[in-house]
BANUKOL-223679 format. One record per residue (C-alpha): y, z, x; residue number from 1. Coordinates in steps of 0.02 Angstrom, whole numbers, plus 50000, padded with zeros to 5 digits. Example, Ala and Ser with C-alpha at 12.3 -4.5 7.8 and 13.67 -1.06 7.14 Angstrom:
BEGIN
Y,Z,X,resi
49775,50390,50615,1
49947,50357,50684,2
END
This chain:
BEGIN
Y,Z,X,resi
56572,62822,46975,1
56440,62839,47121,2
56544,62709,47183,3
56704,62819,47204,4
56602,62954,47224,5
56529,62891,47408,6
56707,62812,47470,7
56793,62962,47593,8
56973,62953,47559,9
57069,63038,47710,10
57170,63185,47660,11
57352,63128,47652,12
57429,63251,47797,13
57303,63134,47909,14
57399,62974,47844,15
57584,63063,47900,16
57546,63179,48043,17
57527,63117,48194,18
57459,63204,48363,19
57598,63223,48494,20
57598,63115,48641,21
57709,63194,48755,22
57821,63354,48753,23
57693,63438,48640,24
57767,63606,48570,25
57926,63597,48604,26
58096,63518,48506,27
58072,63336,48609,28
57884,63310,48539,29
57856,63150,48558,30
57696,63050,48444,31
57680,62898,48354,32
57816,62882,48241,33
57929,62898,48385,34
57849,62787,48515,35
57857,62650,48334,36
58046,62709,48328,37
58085,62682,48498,38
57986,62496,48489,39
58075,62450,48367,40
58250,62477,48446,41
58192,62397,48595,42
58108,62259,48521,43
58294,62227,48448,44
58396,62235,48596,45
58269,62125,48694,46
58263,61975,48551,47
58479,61967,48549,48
58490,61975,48751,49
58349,61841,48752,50
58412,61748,48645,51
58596,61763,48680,52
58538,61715,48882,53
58580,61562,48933,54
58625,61512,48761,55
58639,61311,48699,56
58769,61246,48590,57
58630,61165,48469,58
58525,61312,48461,59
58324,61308,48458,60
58188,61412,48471,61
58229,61619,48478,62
58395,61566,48479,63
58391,61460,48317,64
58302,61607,48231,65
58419,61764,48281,66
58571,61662,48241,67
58475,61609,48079,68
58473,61807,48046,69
58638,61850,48104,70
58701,61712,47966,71
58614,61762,47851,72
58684,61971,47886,73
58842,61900,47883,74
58854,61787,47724,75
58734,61878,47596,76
58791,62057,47669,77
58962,62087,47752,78
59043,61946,47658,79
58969,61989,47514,80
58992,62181,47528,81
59149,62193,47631,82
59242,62020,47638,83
59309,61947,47791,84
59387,62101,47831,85
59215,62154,47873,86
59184,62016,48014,87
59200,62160,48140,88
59057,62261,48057,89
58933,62102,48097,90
58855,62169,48253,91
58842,62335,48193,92
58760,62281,48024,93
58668,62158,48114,94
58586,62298,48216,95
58550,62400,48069,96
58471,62276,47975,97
58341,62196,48118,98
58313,62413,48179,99
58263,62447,47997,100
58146,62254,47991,101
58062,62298,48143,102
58019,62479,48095,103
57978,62452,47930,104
57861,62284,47981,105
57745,62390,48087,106
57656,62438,47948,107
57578,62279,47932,108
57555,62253,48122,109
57347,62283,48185,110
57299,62455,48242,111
57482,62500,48223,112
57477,62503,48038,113
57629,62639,48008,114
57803,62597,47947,115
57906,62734,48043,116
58043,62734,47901,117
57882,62812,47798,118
57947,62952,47878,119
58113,63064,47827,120
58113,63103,48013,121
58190,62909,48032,122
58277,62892,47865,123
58378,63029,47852,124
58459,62998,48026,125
58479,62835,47951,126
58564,62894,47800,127
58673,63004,47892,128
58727,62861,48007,129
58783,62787,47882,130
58869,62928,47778,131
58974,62982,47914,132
59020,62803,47953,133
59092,62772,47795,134
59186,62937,47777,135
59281,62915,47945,136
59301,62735,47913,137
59398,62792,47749,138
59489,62956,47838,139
59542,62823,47964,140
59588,62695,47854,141
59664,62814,47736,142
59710,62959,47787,143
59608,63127,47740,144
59698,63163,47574,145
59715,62996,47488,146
59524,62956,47523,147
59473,63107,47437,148
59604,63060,47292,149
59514,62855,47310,150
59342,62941,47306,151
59334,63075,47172,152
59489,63017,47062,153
59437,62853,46941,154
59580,62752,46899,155
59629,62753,46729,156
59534,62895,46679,157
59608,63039,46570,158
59689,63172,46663,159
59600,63285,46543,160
59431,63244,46608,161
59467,63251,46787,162
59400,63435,46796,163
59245,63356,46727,164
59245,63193,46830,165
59282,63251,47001,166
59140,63369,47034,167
59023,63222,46955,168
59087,63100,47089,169
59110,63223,47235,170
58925,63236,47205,171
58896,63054,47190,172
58977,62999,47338,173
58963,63140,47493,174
58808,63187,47429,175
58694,63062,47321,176
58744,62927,47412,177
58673,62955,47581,178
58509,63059,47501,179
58470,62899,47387,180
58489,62794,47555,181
58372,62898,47629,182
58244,62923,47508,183
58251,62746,47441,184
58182,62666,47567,185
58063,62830,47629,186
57977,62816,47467,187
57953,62607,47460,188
57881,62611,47618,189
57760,62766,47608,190
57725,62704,47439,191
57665,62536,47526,192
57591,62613,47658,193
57469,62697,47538,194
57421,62573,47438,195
57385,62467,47604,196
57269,62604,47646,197
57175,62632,47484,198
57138,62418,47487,199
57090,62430,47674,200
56958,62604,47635,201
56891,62512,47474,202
56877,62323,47583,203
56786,62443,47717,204
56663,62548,47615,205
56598,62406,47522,206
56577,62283,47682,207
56460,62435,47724,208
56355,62457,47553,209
56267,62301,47551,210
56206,62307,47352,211
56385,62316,47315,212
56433,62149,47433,213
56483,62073,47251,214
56641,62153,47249,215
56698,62174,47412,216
56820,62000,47360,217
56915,62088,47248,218
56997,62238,47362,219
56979,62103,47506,220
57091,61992,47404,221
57209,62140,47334,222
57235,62182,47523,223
57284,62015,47580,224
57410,62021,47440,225
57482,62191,47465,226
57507,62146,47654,227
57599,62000,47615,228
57718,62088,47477,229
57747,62231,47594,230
57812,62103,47733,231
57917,62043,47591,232
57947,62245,47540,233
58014,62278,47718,234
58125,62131,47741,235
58190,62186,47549,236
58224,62370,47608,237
58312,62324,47778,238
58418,62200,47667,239
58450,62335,47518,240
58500,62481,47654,241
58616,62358,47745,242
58711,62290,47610,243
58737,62481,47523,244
58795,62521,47677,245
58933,62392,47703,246
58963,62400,47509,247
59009,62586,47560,248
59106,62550,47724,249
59190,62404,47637,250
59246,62550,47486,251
59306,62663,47629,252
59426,62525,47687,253
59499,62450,47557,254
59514,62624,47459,255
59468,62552,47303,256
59367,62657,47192,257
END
């Protein structure tokens, strides 16, 4: 108990808020989860234009490893999800999927140490990317009326139940769908984030309290494992929030429900 007792656990609001760095004040603040946000778009672009530059037939080094990812986006996601009807979503997904690595990879990064898609300030745009992709993708495809029949009429069903049903899946698809994307991966990665801090406070208090050397191993340990499955976490998350998104794009275009 003493233990406990002399470890300072920062509040949590000093774990999420971050002082501004420019544009304090006003609607444009800018602070760390934006400056992480903005890296991690940039990071992207720069990795595809170096590695598409001056690019070799037999591919190697950066090269080898972004096509490696853009394979592996377009087999295990839009072929998967969509079918070869999705080949044109590749770049877009491909995007998606390496903006969402990077962010959510900073967390694990030294004196960095902050996913920014532990923020709804990230996800949500995210999720609403998304959301009104799909829904003009299926207007489009469509037509307005018969992707609202597609989306909130089963096939099959009853028409007896269709007062019943329709409400249930107008509420599933305009407005679960993009709040679970959102909040999905918000709460895996804050979740992560937290536990990386609690392993790095305990690690730190007890390098410091020298009776209590003894145990510093087991936090150390816990931390070097929780790093490591939160690299894992954030390639998992980029992967799961991709592929629901094609798996909704690829609904909106085929109009199956």
């Amino acid at each position: 108990m003493f233990v406990l007792a002399s470890i300072n656990f920062p509040p949590i609001g000093e774990l999420l808020n971050w002082k501004t760095i420019f544009f304090g004040g006003s609607a444009l603040a800018f602070n760390k989860i934006g400056l992480i946000t903005l890296a991690a778009a940039v990071i992207t672009i720069v990795l595809f234009v170096l590695a598409g530059r001056g690019a070799k037939l037999i591919p190697t080094g950066l090269q080898n490893v972004i096509e490696y990812g853009v394979d592996f986006v377009t087999n295990l996601i839009v072929l998967e999800a969509m079918g070869p009807e999705g080949m044109a979503w590749v770049p877009w997904l491909v995007g998606m999927f390496f903006f969402i690595l990077f962010s959510n990879l900073f967390e694990v990064i030294p004196f960095i140490q902050m996913p920014a898609t532990a923020r709804t300030s990230v996800t949500i745009p995210l999720a609403l990317i998304s959301y009104v992709t799909f829904v003009v993708v299926g207007i489009k495809r469509q037509g307005f009326g018969k992707y609202l029949k597609t989306s909130l009429v089963p096939k099959g069903v009853p028409v007896a139940l269709l007062p019943l049903l329709i409400p249930l899946e107008f509420l599933s698809t305009f407005i679960v769908r993009p709040f679970a994307l959102a909040i999905r991966l918000f709460g895996n990665m804050l979740a992560g984030h937290l536990l990386l801090v609690t392993f790095a406070i305990l690690s730190e208090a007890l390098f410091v309290k020298s009776i209590l050397l003894v145990a510093l191993p087991l936090p150390f340990a816990m931390l070097v494992l929780v790093t490591g499955y939160e690299i894992f976490v954030s390639a998992l998350q980029a992967f799961i929030f991709t592929t629901l998104t094609a798996v909704y794009i690829g609904e909106a275009m085929a109009g199956d429900h």
